[in-house]
N, C-alpha and C positions, 0 to 999 in steps of 0.2 A: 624458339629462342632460348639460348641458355643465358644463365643469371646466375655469376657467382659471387660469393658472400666472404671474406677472409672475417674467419673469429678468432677473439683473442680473451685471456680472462689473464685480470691482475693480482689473483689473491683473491680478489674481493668485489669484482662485478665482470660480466663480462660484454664486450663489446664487438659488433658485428660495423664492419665497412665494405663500403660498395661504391660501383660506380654505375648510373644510369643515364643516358643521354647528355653524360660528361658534367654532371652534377655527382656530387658525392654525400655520399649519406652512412651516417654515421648513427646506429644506436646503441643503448647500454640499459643493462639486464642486471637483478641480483640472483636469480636463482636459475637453475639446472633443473628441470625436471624430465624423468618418463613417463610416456604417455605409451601402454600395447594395449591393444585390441586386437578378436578376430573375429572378421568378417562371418555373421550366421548364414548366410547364402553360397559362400564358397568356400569359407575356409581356409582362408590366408588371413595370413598373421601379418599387422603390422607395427611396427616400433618406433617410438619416435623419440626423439631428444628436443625438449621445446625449450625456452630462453624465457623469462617473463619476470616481472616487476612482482606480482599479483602469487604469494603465496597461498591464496585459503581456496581460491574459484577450483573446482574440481578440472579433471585435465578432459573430462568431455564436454565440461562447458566452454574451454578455450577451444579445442576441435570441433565444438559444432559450430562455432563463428568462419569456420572457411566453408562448409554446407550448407548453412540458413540466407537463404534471402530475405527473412522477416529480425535476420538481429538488429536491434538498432543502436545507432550510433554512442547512445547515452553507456550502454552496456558493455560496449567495444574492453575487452581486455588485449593491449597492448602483447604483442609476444612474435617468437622469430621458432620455426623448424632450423634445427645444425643438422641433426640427422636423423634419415629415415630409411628406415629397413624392411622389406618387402619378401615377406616368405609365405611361398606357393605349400598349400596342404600336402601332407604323403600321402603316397597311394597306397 
């Protein structure tokens, strides 16, 4: 399934809209951050551009909230991927 997100930023927050099952969904963010890591097993590099509310939570405590099955709800930090960049190790 694709699932696209039009972002926009006014100065001074930025806001992502969508459309799902002909509902519209609209969020807004104050900050911009980077989030790279690379993978100790292979070796690829990844990059991300996250969207969030939440200035101080480190950027692998918002990334590990889309791998943990034991995060809970209380803890949820709100936030949106804009982009993400996937690079293969040199040989």
């Amino acid at each position: 399934m694709m699932f696209l997100k039009d972002l926009s930023y006014d100065g001074e927050r930025f806001t992502t809209l969508s459309y799902e099952e002909g509902q519209r969904h609209e969020e807004t963010y104050s900050f911009l951050r980077r989030r790279e890591q690379t993978a100790p097993s292979s070796g690829v590099k990844i990059i991300q551009y996250i969207i969030t509310d939440d200035a101080e939570s480190s950027l692998e405590k918002i990334g590990s909230q889309l791998y943990s099955s034991s995060f809970s709800p209380e803890d949820w930090i709100p936030f949106d991927i804009v982009y993400q960049e996937i690079i293969p190790p040199e040989a």
